[in-house]
C-alpha positions in Angstrom: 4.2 9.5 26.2 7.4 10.6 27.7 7.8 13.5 24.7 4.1 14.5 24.2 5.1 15.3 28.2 8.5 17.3 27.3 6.2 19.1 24.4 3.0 19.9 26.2 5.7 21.6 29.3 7.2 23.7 26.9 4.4 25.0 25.6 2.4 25.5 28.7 6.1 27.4 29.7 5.7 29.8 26.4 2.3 30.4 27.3 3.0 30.9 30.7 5.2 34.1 29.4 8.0 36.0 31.4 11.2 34.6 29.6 14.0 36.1 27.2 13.5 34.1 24.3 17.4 34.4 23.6 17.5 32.7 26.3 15.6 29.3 25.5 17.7 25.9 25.3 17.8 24.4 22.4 14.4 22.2 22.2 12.3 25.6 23.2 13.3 27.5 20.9 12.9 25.1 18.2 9.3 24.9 19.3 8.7 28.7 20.2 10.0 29.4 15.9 7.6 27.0 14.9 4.7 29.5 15.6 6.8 32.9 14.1 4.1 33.1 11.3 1.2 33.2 14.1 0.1 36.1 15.2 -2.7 34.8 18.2 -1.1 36.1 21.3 -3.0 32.9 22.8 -1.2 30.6 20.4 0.8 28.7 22.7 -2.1 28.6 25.2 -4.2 26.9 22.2 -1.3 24.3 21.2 -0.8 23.1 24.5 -4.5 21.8 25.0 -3.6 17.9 25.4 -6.1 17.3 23.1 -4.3 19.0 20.2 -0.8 17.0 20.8 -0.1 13.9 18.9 2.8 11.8 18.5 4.2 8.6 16.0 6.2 6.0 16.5 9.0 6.2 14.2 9.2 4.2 11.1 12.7 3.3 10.8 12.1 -0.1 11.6 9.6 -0.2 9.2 11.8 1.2 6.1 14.5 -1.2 6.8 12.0 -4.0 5.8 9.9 -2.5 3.2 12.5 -0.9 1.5 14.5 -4.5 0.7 10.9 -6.0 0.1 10.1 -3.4 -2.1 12.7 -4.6 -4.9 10.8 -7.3 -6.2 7.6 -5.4 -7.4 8.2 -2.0 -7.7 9.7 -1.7 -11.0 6.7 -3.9 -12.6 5.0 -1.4 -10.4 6.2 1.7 -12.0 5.9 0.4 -15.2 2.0 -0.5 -14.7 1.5 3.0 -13.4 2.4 4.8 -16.3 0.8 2.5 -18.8 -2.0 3.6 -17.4 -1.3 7.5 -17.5 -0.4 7.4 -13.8 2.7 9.1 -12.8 5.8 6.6 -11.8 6.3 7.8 -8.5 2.7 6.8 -6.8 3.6 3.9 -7.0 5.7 4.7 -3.6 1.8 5.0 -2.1 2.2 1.5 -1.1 4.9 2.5 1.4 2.2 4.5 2.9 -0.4 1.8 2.4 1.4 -1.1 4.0 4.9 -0.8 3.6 4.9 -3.4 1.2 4.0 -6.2 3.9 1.7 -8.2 1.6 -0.2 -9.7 5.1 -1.2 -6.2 5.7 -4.8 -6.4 6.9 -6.6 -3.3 8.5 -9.4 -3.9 11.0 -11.9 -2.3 8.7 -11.4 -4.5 6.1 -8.5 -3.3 3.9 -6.3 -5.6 2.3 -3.2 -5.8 0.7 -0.2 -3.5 -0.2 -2.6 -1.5 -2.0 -5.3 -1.8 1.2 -8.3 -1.7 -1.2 -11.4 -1.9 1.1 -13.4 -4.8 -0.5 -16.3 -3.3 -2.4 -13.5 -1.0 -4.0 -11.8 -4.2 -4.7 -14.3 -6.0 -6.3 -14.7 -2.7 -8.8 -11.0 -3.3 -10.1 -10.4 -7.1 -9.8 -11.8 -10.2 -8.4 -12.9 -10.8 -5.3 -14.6 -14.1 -4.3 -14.2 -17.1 -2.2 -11.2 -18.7 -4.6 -9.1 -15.4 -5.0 -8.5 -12.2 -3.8 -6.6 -10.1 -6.2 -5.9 -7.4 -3.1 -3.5 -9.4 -2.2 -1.6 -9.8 -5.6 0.7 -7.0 -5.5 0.8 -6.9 -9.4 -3.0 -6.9 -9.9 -3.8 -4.9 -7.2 -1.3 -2.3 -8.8 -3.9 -2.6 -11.7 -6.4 -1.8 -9.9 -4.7 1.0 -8.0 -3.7 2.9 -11.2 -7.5 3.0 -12.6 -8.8 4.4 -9.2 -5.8 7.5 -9.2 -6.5 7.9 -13.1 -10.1 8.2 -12.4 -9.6 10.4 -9.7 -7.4 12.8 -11.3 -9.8 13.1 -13.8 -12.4 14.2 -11.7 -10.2 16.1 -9.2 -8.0 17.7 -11.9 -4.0 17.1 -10.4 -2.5 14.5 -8.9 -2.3 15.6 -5.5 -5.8 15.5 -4.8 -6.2 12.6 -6.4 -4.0 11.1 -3.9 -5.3 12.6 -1.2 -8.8 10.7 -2.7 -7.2 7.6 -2.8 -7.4 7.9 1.9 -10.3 10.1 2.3 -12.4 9.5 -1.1 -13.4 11.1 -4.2 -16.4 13.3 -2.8 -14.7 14.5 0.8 -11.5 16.1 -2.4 -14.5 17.2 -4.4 -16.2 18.7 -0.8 -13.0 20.3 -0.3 -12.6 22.0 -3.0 -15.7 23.2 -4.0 -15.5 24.7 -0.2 -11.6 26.3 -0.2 -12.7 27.2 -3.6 -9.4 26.3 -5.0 -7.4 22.6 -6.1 -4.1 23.7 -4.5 -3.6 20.8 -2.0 -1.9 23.3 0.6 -4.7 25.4 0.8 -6.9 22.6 1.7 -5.0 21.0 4.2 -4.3 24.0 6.1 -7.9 25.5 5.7 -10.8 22.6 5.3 -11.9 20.6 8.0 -15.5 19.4 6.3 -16.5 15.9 7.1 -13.9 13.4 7.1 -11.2 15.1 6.5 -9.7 15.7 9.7 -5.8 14.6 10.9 -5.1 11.9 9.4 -6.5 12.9 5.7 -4.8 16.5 6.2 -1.7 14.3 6.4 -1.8 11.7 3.6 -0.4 13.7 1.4 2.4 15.1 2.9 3.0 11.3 4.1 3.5 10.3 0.8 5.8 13.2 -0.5 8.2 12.3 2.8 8.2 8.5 1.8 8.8 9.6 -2.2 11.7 11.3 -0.6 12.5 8.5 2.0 12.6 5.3 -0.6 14.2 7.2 -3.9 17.4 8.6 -1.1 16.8 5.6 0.7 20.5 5.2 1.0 21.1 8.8 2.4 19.1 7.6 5.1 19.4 3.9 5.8 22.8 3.2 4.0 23.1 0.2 0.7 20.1 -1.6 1.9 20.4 -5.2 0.0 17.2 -5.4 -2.0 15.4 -8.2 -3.6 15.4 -8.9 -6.9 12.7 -8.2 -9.1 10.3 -10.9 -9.0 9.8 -12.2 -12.6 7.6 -14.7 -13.9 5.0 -16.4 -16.3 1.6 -17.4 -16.3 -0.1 -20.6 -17.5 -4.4 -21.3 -17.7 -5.9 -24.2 -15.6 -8.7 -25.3 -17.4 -10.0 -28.1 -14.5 -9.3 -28.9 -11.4 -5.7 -29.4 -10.2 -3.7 -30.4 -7.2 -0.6 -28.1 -6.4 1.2 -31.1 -4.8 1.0 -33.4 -8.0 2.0 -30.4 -10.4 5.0 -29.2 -7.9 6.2 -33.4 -8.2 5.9 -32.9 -12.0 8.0 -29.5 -12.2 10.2 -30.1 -9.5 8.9 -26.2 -8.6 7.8 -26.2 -5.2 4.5 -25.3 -3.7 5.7 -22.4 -1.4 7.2 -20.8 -4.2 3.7 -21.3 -6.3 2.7 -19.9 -2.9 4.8 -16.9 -3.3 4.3 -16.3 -6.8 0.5 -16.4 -6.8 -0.8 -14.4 -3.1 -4.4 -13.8 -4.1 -5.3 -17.2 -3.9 -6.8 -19.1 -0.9 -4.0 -20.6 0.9 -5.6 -23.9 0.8 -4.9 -24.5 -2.5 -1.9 -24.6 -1.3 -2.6 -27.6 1.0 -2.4 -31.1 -0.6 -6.4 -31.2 0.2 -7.7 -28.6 -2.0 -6.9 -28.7 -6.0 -6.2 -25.5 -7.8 -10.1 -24.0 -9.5 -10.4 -24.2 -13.0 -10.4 -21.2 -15.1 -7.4 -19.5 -13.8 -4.1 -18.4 -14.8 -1.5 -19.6 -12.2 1.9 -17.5 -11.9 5.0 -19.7 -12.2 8.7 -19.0 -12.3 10.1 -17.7 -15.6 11.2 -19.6 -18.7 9.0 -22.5 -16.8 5.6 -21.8 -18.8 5.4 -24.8 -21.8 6.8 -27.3 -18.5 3.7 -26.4 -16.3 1.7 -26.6 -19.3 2.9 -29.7 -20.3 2.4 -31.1 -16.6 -0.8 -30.3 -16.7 -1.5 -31.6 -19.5 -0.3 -34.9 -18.7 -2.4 -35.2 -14.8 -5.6 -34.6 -17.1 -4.7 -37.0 -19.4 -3.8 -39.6 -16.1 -7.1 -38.7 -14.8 -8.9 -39.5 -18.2 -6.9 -42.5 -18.7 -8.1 -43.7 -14.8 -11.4 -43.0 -15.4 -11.8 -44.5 -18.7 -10.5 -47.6 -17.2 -12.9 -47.6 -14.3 -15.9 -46.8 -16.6 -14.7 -49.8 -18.8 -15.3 -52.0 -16.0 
């Protein structure tokens, strides 16, 4: 509040007129060469309505955590993008998205570090009551790289297509069929059709600043530690399973089976609720033909108790 303030008096003081502009401090006449490329005499008059000033919150804070958080999917990331024809570096969308805080939740519905909406979800993964591959950074990366492929191939570059991925597919097809051009700067600066007001006309600068942010991330923030990349394995449950009983037989714990598979409803999680049959479950590298194993032998306890019971 206290800037918007400083801003919306130095406008209203350019406006205003009667100064030497040699003779502005230092803040003034950073803002009065913002507007050299403006001819409207009324042009500081227009900026300074209150209703056209708008501030952020830095993100420092933000980058500090995401950045470190980042290490452990954005390789697998990278790679998933282009074996998809996606380009490597949209894959630093997710800084935009949720700044790789997998509990990121919107109040519209969007979930994930990709924030796929749900009915967009369920196009690209699953989505049901047992698991919501939103929340799997890996498989929502999947999903991620078909909607930017697809859009590109309707939108024709990669910079609308980003732009799709916040304000959809037809509002980048609206825009350019009105701007009559596909050069994202154009339509920024000169469409304002339907939903494509602030916060679309900045997506995609937003996500060339964070490009530049998290590859110089140490020009900014210094040698953040990061994470390592997260690496696993994945092994089929073909019935019902409790966590607990396979976490005794491993010796892996449930909060890293926690970790390593985020889709899934964190009751299975819970000694209650066993794992649903007829899904893959993540577990740590080299650990595959154990879990299987374990598995194998609770079915094979659970047949050998009912047998006996049925014998009876």
């Amino acid at each position: 509040a206290e800037e918007k303030s400083k801003a919306l008096s130095i406008l209203n003081k350019l406006a205003a007129g009667g100064y030497d502009p040699k003779q502005l401090t230092g803040e003034e006449a950073r803002i009065y060469h913002l507007f050299d490329n403006i001819d409207d005499p009324q042009k500081f008059a227009n900026a300074a309505d209150p209703e056209r000033i708008r501030s952020q919150r830095g993100q420092k804070d933000k980058f500090l955590t995401a950045i470190p958080n980042s290490g452990k999917y954005l390789t697998e990331m990278e790679d998933i993008l282009m074996s998809r024809g996606v380009p490597w570096e949209i894959s630093r969308l997710a800084f935009v998205e949720s700044m790789f805080n997998l509990q990121a939740r919107s109040s519209v519905g969007a979930s994930g570090l990709w924030q796929f909406m749900p009915y967009t979800g369920k196009l690209y993964m699953t989505v049901n009551a047992q698991i919501d591959e939103r929340n799997d950074p890996i498989e929502a990366t999947h999903g991620a790289a078909q909607l930017l492929k697809y859009n590109y191939e309707q939108l024709g570059n990669w910079a609308l297509a980003i732009n799709a991925y916040n304000s959809g597919l037809q509002t980048l097809a609206n825009a350019k069929a009105a701007t009559g051009t596909d050069d994202i700067g154009t339509i920024i600066t000169s469409y304002n059709g339907g939903v494509y007001k602030f916060a679309s006309r900045n997506f995609y600068p937003c996500f060339l600043a964070v490009l530049e942010i998290s590859n110089n991330y140490k020009t900014y923030f210094g040698d953040l530690p990061r994470s390592p990349r997260m690496t696993y394995e994945s092994v089929r449950v073909d019935s019902p399973i409790r966590l607990s009983e396979l976490a005794m037989q491993t010796g892996v714990s449930v909060e890293t089976l926690r970790e390593l598979n985020p889709a899934f409803h964190s009751s299975y999680f819970q000694a209650a609720k066993p794992f649903p049959s007829g899904y893959s479950l993540k577990v740590p590298k080299d650990s595959s033909e154990k879990f299987a194993q374990a598995i194998q032998n609770i079915q094979n306890s659970k047949y050998e108790s009912t047998t006996q019971v049925v014998s009876r």
